[in-house]
C-alpha positions in Angstrom: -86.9 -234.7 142.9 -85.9 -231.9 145.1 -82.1 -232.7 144.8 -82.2 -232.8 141.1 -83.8 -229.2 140.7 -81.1 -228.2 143.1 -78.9 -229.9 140.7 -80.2 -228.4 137.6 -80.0 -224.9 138.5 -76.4 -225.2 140.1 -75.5 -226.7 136.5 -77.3 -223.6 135.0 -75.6 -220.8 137.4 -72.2 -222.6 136.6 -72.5 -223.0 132.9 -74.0 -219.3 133.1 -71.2 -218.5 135.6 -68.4 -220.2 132.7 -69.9 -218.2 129.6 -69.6 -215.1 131.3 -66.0 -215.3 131.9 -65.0 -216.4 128.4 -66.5 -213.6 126.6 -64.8 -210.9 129.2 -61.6 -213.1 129.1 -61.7 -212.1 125.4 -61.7 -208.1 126.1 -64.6 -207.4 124.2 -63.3 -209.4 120.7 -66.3 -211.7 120.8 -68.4 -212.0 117.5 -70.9 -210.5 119.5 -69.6 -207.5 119.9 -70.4 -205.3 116.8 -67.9 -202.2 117.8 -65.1 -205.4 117.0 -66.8 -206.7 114.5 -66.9 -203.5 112.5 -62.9 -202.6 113.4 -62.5 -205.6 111.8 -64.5 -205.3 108.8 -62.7 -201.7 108.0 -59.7 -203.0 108.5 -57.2 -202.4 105.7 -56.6 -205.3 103.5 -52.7 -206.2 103.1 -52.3 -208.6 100.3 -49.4 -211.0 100.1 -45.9 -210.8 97.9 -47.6 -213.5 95.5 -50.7 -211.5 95.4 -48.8 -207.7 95.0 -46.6 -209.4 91.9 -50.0 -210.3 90.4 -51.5 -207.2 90.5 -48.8 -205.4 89.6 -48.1 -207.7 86.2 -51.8 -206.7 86.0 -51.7 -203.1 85.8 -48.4 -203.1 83.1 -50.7 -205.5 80.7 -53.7 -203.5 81.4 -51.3 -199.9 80.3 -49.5 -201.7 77.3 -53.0 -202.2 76.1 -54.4 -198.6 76.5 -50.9 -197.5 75.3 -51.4 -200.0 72.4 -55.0 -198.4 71.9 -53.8 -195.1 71.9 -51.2 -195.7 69.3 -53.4 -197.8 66.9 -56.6 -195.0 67.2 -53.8 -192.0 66.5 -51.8 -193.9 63.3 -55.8 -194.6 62.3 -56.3 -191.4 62.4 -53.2 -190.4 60.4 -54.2 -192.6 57.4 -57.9 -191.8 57.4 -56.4 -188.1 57.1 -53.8 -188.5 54.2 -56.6 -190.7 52.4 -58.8 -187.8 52.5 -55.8 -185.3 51.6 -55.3 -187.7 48.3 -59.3 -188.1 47.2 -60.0 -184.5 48.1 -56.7 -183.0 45.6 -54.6 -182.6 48.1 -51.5 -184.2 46.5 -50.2 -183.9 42.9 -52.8 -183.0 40.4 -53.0 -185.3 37.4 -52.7 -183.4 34.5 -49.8 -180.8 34.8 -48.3 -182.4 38.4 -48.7 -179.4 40.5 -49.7 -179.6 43.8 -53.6 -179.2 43.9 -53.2 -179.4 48.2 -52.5 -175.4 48.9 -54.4 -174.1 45.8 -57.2 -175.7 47.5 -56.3 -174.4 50.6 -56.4 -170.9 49.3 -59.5 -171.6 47.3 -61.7 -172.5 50.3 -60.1 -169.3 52.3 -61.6 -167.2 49.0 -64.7 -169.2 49.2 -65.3 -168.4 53.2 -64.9 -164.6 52.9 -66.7 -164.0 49.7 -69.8 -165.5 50.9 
């Protein structure tokens, strides 16, 4: 009974002995070690050539869209403006042809400064 206590805590001093040196052979990279563990985490991400290309096809479909939005909301805005210009006078007036747009336009100066 004696021997195997002996035995038992010579195991446990060795296997204690063997864990030690595995985590300093690793020079304090051990998943224990949170100063390692958050170098690691901060570390910055490199992506691959597959994964760059990706991205990069990305971002030109992502700007040929906003470039696309930008173009359809100012040609919008273009026609809501010459619809308005045409229902408010501002082209040809019916009855003699004149143009109604700068008559108006001098009307509505008129109208600001005599009120």
């Amino acid at each position: 009974m004696a021997k195997l206590s002996k035995i038992i805590k010579h195991l446990l001093i060795i296997s204690f002995v063997l864990t030690s040196l595995t985590s300093f052979s690793q020079n304090g990279r051990s998943i224990d070690n949170e100063k390692y563990m958050k170098s690691i985490q901060t570390k910055r991400y490199r992506p691959s050539r597959e994964e760059k290309r990706v991205m990069q096809i990305e971002k030109a479909v992502k700007k040929k869209e906003a470039k696309k939005k930008k173009r359809d909301a100012r040609l919008h805005k273009k026609a809501v403006k010459k619809h308005n210009k045409l229902i408010n006078g501002g082209g040809k007036d019916l009855v003699n042809g004149k143009r109604t747009y700068k008559r108006m336009k001098k009307s509505r100066k008129a109208a600001k400064y005599t009120k």
